[in-house]
LOLO-601500 format. One record per atom (N, C-alpha, C): x, z, y; residue number from 1. Coordinates in Angstrom, 3 decimals. Layout:
# residues N
{{X Z Y} NUM} ...
This chain:
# residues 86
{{-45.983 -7.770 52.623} 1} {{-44.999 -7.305 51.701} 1} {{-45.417 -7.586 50.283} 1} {{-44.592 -8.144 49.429} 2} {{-44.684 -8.355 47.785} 2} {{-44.282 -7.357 47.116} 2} {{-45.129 -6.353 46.352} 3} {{-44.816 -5.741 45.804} 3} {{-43.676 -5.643 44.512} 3} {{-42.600 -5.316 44.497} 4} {{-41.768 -5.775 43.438} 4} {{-41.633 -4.715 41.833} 4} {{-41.950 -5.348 40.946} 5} {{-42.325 -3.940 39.800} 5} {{-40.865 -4.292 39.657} 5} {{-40.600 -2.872 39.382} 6} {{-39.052 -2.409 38.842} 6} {{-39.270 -1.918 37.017} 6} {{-38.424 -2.772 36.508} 7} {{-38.234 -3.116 34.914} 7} {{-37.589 -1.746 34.445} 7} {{-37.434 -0.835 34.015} 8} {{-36.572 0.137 33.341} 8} {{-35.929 -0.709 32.514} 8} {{-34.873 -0.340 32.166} 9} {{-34.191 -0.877 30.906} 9} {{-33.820 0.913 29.575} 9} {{-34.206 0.327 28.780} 10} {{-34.104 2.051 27.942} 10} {{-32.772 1.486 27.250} 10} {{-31.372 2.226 27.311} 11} {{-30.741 1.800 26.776} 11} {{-30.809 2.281 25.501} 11} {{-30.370 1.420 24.642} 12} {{-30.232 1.872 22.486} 12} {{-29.167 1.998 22.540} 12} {{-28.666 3.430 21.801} 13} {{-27.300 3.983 21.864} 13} {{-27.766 4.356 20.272} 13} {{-26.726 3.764 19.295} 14} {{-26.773 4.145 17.866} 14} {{-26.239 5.910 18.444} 14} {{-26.706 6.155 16.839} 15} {{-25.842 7.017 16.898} 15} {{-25.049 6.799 15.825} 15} {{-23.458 7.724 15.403} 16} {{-23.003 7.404 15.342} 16} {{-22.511 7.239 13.685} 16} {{-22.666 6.629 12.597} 17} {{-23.445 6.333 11.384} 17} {{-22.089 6.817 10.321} 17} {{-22.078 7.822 9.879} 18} {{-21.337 8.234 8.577} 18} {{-21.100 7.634 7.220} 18} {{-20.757 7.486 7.030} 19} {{-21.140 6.876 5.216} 19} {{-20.606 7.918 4.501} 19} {{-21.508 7.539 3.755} 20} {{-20.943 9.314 2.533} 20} {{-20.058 8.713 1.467} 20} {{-19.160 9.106 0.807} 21} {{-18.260 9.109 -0.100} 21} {{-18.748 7.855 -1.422} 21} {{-19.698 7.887 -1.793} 22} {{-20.580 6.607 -2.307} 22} {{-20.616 5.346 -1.767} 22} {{-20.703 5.227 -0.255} 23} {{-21.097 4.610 0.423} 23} {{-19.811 3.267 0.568} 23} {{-18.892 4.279 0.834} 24} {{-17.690 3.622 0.700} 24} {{-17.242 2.443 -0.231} 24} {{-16.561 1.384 0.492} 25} {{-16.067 0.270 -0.910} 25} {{-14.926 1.121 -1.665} 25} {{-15.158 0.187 -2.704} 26} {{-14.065 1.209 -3.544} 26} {{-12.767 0.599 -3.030} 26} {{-11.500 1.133 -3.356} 27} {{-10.277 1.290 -3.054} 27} {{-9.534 -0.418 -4.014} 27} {{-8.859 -1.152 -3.773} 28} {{-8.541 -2.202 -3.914} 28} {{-6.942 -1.856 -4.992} 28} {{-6.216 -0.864 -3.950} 29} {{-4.838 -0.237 -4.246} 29} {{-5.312 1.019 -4.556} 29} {{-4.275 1.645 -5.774} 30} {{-4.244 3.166 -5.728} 30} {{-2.720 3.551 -5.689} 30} {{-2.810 4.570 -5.235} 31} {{-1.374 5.336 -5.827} 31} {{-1.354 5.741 -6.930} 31} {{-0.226 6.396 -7.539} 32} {{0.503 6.789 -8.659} 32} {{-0.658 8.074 -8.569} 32} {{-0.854 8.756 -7.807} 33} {{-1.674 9.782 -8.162} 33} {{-3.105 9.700 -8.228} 33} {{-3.502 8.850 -7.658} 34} {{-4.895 8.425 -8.101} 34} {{-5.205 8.240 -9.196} 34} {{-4.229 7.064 -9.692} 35} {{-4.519 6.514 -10.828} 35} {{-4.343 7.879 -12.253} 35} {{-3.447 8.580 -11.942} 36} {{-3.164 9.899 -12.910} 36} {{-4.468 10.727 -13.055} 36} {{-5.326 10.763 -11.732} 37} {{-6.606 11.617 -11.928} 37} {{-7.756 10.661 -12.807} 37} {{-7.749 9.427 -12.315} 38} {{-9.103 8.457 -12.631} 38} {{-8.849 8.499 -14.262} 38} {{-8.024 8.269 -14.699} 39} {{-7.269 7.919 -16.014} 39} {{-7.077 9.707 -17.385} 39} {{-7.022 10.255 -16.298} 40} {{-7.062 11.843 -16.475} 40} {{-5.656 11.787 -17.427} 40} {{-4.352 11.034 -16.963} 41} {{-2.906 11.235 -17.496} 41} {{-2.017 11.859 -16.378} 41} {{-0.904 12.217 -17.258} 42} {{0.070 12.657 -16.144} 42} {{0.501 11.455 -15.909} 42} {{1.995 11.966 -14.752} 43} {{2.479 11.210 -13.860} 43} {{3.510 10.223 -15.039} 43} {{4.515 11.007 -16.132} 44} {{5.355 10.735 -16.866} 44} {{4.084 9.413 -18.014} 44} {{2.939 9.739 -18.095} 45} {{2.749 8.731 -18.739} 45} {{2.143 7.822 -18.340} 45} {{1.769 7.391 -16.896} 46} {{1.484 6.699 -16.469} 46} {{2.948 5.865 -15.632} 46} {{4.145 6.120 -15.487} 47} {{4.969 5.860 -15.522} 47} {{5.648 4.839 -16.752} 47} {{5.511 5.962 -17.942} 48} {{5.730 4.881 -19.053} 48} {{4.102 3.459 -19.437} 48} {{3.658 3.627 -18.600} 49} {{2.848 2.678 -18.992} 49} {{2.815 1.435 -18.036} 49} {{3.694 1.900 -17.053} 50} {{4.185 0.528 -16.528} 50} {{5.740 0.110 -16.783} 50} {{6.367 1.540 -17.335} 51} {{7.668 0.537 -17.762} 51} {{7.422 -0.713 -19.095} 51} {{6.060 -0.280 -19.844} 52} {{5.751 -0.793 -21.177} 52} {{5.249 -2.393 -20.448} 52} {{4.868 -2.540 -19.647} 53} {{4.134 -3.378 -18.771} 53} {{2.848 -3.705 -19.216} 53} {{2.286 -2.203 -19.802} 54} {{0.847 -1.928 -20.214} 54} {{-0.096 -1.913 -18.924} 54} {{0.603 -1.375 -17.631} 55} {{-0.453 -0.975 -16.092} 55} {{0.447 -1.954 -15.376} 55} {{-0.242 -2.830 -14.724} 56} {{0.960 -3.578 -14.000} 56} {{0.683 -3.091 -12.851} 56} {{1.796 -3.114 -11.331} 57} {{1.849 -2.526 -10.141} 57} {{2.164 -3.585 -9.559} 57} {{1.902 -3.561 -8.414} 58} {{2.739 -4.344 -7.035} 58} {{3.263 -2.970 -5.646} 58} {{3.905 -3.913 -5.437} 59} {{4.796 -3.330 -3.932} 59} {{4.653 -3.392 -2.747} 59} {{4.441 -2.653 -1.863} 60} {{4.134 -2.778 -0.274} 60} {{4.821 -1.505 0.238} 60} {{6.288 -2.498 0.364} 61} {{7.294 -1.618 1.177} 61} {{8.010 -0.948 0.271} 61} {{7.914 0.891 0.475} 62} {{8.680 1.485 -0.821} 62} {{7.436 1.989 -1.852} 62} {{6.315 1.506 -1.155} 63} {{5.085 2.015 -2.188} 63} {{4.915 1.402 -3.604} 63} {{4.782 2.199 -4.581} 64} {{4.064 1.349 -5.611} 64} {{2.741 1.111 -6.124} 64} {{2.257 0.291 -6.265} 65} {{0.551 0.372 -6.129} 65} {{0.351 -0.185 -7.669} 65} {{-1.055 0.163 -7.663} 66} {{-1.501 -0.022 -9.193} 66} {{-3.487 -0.973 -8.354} 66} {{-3.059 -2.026 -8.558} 67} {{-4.650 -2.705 -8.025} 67} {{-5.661 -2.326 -9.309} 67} {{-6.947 -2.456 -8.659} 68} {{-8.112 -1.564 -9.435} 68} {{-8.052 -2.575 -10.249} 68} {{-8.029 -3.889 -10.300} 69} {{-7.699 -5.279 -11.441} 69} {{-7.062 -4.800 -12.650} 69} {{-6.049 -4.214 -12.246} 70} {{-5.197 -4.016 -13.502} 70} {{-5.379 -2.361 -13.957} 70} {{-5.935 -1.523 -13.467} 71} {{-7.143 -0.512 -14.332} 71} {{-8.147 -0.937 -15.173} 71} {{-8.496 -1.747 -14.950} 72} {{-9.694 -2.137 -15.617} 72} {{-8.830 -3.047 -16.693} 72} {{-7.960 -3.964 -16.580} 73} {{-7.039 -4.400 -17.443} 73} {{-6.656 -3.476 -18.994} 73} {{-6.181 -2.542 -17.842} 74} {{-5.438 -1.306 -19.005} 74} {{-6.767 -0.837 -20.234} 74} {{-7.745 -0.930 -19.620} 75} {{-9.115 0.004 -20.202} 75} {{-9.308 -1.156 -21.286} 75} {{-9.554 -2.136 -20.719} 76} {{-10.538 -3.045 -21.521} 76} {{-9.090 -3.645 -22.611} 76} {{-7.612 -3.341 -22.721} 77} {{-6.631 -3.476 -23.713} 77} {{-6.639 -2.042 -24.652} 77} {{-7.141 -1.058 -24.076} 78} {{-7.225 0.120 -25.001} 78} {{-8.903 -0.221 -25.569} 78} {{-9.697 -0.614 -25.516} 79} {{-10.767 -1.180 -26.130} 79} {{-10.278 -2.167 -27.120} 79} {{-9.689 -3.145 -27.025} 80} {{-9.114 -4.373 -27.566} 80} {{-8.654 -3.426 -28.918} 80} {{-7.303 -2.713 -28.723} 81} {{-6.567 -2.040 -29.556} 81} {{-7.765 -1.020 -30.900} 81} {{-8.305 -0.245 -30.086} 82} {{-9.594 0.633 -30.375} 82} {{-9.963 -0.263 -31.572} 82} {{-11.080 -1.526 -31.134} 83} {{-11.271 -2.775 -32.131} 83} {{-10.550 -2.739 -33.172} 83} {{-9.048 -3.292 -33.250} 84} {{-8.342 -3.742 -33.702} 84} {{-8.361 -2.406 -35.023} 84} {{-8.634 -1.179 -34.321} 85} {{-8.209 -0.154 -35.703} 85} {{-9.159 -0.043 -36.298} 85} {{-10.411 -0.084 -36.320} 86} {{-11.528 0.041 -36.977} 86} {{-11.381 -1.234 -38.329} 86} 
C-alpha cells in the first residue's frame, strides 16, 4: 500500500471590507441640495446661479445635476472676480 498524504486546503475568506466616508471617491454629480450645503447657500440662490449661467447643470431624466467640474468652476470665477476688486 502507498501511503497517500492528504493536502488540507485552508480556505481565505476576506472579510468583508468597509470604507469609511473618506475612503470613498468623491461624487462626480450632485444634487441641488448638496451643492446648497458644500457652498453653504440656499436653494433660491443657487437656483439663480444657474439661471445667471454662473453654476452650469446637466440632466439625467427629470434630475438636475450640478458636476463637481463646474463647482470648482463657480469657486475659481468668484476668485477671478475677488482679484478683479482689489
Amino acid at each position: 500500500m502507498t501511503s497517500h498524504s492528504r493536502h488540507s486546503v485552508t480556505a481565505v475568506t476576506a472579510s468583508p471590507r468597509y470604507l469609511s466616508r473618506e475612503q470613498l471617491p468623491a461624487p462626480v454629480l450632485y444634487r441641488v441640495a448638496d451643492v446648497m450645503e458644500l457652498l453653504h447657500m440656499s436653494r433660491s440662490v443657487i437656483y439663480e446661479l444657474i439661471r445667471e449661467g454662473r453654476l452650469r447643470t446637466v440632466h439625467e431624466g427629470r434630475s438636475r445635476l450640478i458636476p463637481a467640474a463646474a463647482i470648482t468652476e463657480y469657486v475659481a470665477l468668484l476668485e477671478r472676480e475677488a482679484r478683479g476688486k482689489q
